[in-house]
N, C-alpha and C positions, 0 to 999 in steps of 0.2 A: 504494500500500500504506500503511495507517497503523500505528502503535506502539502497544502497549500492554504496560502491566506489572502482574502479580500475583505478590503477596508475602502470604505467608504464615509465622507460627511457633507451634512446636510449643508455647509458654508461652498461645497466646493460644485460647483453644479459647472455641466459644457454647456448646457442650453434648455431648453423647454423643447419634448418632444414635438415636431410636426406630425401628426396622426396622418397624415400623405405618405408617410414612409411605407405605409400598410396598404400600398397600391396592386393593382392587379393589370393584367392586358388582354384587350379583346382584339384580335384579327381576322381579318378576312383571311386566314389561310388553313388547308387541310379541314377539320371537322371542328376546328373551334367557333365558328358561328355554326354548323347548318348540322346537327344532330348532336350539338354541344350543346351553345345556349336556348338557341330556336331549333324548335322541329315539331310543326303542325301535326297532328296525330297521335303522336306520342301522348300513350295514358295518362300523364299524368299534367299535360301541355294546359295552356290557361288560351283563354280567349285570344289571345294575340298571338300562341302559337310556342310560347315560352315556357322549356320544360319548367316545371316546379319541381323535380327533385334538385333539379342543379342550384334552381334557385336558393334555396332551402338547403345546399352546401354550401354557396356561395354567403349567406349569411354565416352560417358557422365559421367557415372560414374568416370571415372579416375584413373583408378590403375597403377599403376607404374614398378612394377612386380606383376609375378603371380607365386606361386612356386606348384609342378608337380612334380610327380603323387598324392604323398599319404605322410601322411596319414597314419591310419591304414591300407590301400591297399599296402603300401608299403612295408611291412616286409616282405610279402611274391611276391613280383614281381618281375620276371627275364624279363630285359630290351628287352633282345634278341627278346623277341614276340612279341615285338611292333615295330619290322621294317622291311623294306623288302617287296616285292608285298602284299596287304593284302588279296587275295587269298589263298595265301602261311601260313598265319600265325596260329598259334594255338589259340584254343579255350581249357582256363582254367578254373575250380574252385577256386574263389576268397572264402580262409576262412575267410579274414575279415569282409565279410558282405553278408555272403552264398548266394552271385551271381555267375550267369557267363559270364564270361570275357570274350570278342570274339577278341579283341585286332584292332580292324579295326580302333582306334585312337592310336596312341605310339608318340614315341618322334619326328620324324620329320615333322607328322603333327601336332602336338603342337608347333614347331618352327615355320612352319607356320603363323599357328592361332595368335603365338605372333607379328610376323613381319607385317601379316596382320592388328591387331589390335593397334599397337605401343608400346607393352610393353616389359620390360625388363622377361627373364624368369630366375625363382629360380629351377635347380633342386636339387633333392634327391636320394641318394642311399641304397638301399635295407640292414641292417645295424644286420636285426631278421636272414630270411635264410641265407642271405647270407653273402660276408664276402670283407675285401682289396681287393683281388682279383679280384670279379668281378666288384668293385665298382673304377678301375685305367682303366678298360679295358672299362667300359661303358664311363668314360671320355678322353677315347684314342678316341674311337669312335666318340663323339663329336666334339671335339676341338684341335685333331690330324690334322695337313695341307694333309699330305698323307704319300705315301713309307711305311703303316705298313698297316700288314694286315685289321686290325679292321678300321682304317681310310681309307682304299682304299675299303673298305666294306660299310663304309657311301656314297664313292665316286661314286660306283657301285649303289644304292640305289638313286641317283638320285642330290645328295648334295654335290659339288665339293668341295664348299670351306666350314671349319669347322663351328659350329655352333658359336662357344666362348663361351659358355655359363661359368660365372663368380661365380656365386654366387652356393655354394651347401651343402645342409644339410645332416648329419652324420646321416642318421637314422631317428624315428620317435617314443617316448614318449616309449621309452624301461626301462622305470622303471614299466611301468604301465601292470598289471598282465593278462589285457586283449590283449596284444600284445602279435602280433605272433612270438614266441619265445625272448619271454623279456628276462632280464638280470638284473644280480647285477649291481650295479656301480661299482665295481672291473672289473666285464667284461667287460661293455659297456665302461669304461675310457679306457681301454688297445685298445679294438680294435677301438673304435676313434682313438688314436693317432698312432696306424700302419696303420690306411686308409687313415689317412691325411698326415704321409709322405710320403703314396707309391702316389698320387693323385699330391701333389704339385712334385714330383718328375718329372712329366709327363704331369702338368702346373704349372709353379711357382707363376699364378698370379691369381689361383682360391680365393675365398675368402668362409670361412668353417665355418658353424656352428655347433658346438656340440650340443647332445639333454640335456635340460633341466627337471625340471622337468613336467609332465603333468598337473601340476595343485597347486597353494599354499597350498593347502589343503592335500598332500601327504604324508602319513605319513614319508617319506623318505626327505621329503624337505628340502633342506641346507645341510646334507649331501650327499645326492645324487653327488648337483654342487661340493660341496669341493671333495670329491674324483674322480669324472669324470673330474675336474681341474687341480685336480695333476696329473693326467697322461698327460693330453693332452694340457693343460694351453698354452703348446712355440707353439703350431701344429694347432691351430684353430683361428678363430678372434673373433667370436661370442659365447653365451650360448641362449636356444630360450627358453620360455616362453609359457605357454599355458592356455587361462582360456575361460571359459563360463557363463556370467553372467545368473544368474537364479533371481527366484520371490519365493522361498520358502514360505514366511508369507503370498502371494497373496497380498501386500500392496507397493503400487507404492511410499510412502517414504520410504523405507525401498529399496527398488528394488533402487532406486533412489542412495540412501548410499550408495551401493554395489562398487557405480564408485570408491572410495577411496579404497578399499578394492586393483584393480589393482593397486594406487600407492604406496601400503605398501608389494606389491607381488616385484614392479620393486625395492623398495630401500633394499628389504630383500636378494634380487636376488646380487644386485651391491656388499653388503655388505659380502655376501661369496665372490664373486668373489676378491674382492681386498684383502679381507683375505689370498686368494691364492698368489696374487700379493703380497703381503710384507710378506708370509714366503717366497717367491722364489727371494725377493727382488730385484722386477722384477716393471721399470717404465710400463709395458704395462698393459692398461686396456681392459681386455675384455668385448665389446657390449653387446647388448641385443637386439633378433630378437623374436618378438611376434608374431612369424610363423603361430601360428591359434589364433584367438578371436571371438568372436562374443555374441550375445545373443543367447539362447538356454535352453529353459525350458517346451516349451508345448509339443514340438512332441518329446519326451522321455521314451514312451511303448515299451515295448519289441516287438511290432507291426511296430512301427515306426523305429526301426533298422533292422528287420531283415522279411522275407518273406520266406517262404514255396517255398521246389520245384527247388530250386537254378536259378531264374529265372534273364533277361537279361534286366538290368536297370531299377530294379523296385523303387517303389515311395517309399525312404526312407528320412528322418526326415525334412519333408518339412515345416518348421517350416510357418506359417503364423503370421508377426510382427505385431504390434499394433502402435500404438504415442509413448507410453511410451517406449516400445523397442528404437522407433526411438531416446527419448530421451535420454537411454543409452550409446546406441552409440554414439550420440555428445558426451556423457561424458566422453567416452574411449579414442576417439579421443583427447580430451581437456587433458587428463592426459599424453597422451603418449607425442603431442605434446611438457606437460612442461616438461618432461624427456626428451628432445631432446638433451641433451647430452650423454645418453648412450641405448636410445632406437633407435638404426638405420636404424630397418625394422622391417614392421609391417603385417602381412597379414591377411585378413577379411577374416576368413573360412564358408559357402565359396561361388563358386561367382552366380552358378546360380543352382533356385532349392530345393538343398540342403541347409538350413539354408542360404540362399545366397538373397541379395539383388535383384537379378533379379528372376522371375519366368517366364514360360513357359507351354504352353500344348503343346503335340505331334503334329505337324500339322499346332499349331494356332496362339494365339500371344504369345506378351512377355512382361511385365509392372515392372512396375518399386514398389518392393516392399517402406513401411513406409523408411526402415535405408536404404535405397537407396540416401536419401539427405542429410542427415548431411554429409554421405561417401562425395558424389559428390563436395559438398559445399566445404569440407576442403581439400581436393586435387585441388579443383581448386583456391583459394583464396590464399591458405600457401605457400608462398614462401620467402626464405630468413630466416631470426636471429628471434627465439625464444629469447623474450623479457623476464625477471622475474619477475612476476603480485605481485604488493601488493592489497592483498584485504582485504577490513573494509566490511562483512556482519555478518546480524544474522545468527543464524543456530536451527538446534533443535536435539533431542538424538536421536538413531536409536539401535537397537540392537546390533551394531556390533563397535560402533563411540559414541562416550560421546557428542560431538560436531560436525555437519553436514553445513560448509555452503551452503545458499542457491543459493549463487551466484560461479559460477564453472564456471572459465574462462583462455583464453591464448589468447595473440598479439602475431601474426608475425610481422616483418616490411621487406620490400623488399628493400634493395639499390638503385639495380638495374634500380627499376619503380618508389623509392618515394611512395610506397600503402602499407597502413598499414591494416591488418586483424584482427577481435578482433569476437572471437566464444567465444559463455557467453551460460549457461544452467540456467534459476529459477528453481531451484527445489522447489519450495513455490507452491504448489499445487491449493491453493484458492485466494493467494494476487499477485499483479501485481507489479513490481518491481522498483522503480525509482533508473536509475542509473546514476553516474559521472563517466564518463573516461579520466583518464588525461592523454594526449600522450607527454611526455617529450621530448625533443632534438629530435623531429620529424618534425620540425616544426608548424610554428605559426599560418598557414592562413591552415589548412585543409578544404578538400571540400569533399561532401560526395559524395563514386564511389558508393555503393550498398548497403538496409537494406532489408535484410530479418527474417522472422521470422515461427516457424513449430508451429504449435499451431492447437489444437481442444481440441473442448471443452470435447469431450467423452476421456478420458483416454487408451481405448480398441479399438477405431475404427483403423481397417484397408481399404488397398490398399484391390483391385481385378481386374479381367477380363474383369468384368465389369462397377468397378466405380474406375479406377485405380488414380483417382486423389485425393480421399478422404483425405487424408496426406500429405502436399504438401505446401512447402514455398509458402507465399504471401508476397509481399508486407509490409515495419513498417514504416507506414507514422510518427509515434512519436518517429525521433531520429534527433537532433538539434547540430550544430556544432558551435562553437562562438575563433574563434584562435585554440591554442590547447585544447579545452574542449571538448569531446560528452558526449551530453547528452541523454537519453534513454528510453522510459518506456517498459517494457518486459511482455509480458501476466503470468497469474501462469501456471509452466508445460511447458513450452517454451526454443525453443533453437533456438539461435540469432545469425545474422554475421552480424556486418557491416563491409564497408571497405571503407576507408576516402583517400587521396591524399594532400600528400603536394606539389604538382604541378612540380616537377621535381626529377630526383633523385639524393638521399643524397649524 
């Protein structure tokens, strides 16, 4: 068994959590719209067509926003075909993922689906074909009250009063050579900042991210943000982020390590960006929106992204998770969270499916993949002040990290309620972890609200169809509270919540 210690106090806070971190993604790609979220027929489908078992995951789960459409789908997407009778609407070739699009879901039943399900929705404008123009007129369209044509055209369509929709991304990973019709960062900075002034022109209280780069790995990295900054730095609030954790070595410490890998992306990220900020000698910081993440390494074959035939939501990169995946994801979670001062929104690409927490058959049911519960767990627990963790653990080398602790942790504490959240990962594969948590100026008399713990012992076992529970918090009978101490043992390979109460709030 090894030692470890986390301490924390209530004076030492990174920032107040943004509840955006707990985002999710909807695309138009493979079956995550069309026998994901929608599919007429389906037993248990609502008037609009919208399964209700997913729905009814999808709150479990907890996302907070979902941002819509795309995506690589997006570069080449004109709005226009997704509204209006769906009768009416056209059937396209989708080149991002040689489908075809039949468009019988678009933006107002995605407003819908959101309002239905309680989330905030993120969209995007089409940024490769198309350009300002039509990206002022898709959000006249929206968020227009009426008296113009385009909003008396949403009003005619069934939708009186405007959508609001607040939150919108410049595009989608236009550095990266598989986009449809990518760009320099000379290009893509310029027409950022003429889409975001003709957009705020026509809402001043959108709030805009610019694209980032698709990956730390880019050969364009850091350059890219510094010149897409300097055009558009005064004209946007965000830069987004994009990574996919992989297993290259096939060795689950090393996979494990990876999770540091995001927090040398997010401080590499912050550190152009303020570079911008002090040549333009400018107090404004701009955010960071981790608009896709996820785990993603099995379903990766050229089979697995694309299908013969241009056929109509076919099975594309249905990744199937493992524990260890699930363990990643606590760990992406647990990083963003301590960036909580300039990671503002996060969204898990994506939601059902497709690389997505929830899966589905045509027809049948819907279960709840492995990373389905660290997700669930940290949006329902996190609320409130991102505390700053000192941690005393061992660690060990990895190929990518000289030093690897074992113990990978973050505290919320809420005001609010008095409940303090503490998500901890072992990455100790074979030993069990004995740990201290010292809750500082949180008070003295904690009482424990909840311990759970993800643990199997197979590294590889997944969820399914049929035994969809294989993966699945139980119950940690071994965490002891005495004042402000907890105390803890964590299995090896384990990822941990408790949440304690100092009986009133602070």
């Amino acid at each position: 068994m090894i030692s470890t210690r986390l301490v924390v106090d209530s004076d030492f806070v990174i920032s107040a959590l943004d509840r955006r971190v707990f985002g999710a993604f909807v695309e138009h790609m493979g079956r995550c719209v069309y026998t994901g979220i929608y599919e007429p027929g389906h037993p248990s489908a609502d008037a609009h067509g919208f399964r209700g078992d997913v729905m009814a995951l999808t709150r479990e789960l907890g996302p907070t926003i979902v941002r819509y459409p795309g995506g690589n789908f997006l570069s080449g997407y004109h709005w226009e075909d997704g509204v209006g009778p769906q009768e009416a609407r056209p059937t396209r070739l989708d080149l991002a993922w040689l489908s075809t699009e039949t468009n019988q879901f678009g933006t107002n039943e995605f407003m819908d689906w959101c309002r239905a399900v309680g989330v905030e929705p993120m969209f995007a404008v089409n940024l490769g074909t198309r350009g300002p123009d039509q990206a002022r007129h898709f959000l006249e369209y929206c968020n227009h009250p009426g008296g113009t044509a385009l909003s008396d055209l949403r009003r005619s369509h069934g939708y009186e009063a405007p959508h609001g929709i607040k939150f919108w991304c410049l595009g989608n990973e236009l550095d990266g050579p598989w986009q449809i019709c990518a760009k320099t960062a000379q290009e893509y900075g310029r027409i950022a900042q003429e889409t975001a002034k003709l957009m705020r022109l026509v809402d001043p209280g959108v709030v805009l991210a610019a694209c980032g780069s698709s990956n730390h790995g880019m050969p364009t990295f850091g350059q890219w943000e510094d010149t897409v900054l300097e055009h558009c730095f005064d004209e946007v609030d965000f830069i987004s982020l994009h990574t996919y954790f992989e297993n290259p070595h096939h060795s689950s410490a090393e996979f494990l390590a990876n999770i540091d890998q995001m927090n040398r992306f997010i401080e590499d990220t912050v550190a152009v960006a303020d570079s911008v900020a002090a040549r333009k000698h400018s107090h404004k910081r701009i955010m960071l929106s981790f608009d896709e993440w996820n785990v993603w390494y099995k379903a990766r074959t050229l089979d697995d992204r694309r299908k013969p035939g241009w056929p109509q939501a076919p099975r594309l990169i249905e990744e199937v998770y493992n524990h260890e995946d699930a363990l990643a994801v606590g760990g992406a979670l647990i990083v963003m969270m301590n960036n909580a001062d300039r990671v503002k929104t996060a969204c898990m690409a994506q939601l059902v499916n497709v690389i997505g927490p929830i899966m589905t058959e045509p027809g049948g049911a819907a279960w709840r993949q492995t990373i389905f519960h660290p997700f669930a767990q940290a949006s329902r627990f996190a609320h409130g002040r991102v505390l700053r963790p000192v941690i005393r653990s061992p660690g060990y080398e990895s190929k990518t990290f000289p030093e690897v602790p074992y113990l990978c942790a973050c505290v919320v504490h809420d005001d609010a309620t008095g409940q303090t959240a503490i998500f901890a990962l072992n990455r100790h594969l074979s030993q069990e972890q004995e740990i201290t948590i010292e809750l500082r100026g949180l008070g003295d008399q904690q009482r424990l609200v909840a311990a759970s713990e993800l643990h199997h012992a197979d590294m590889k076992a997944v969820n399914t169809v049929a035994a969809p529970d294989t993966v699945s918090p139980r119950p940690n009978s071994r965490v002891e509270i005495s004042g402000h101490l907890v105390t803890a043992t964590f299995k090896p390979g384990s990822w941990n919540v408790i949440v304690t109460t100092n009986g009133k709030p602070s």
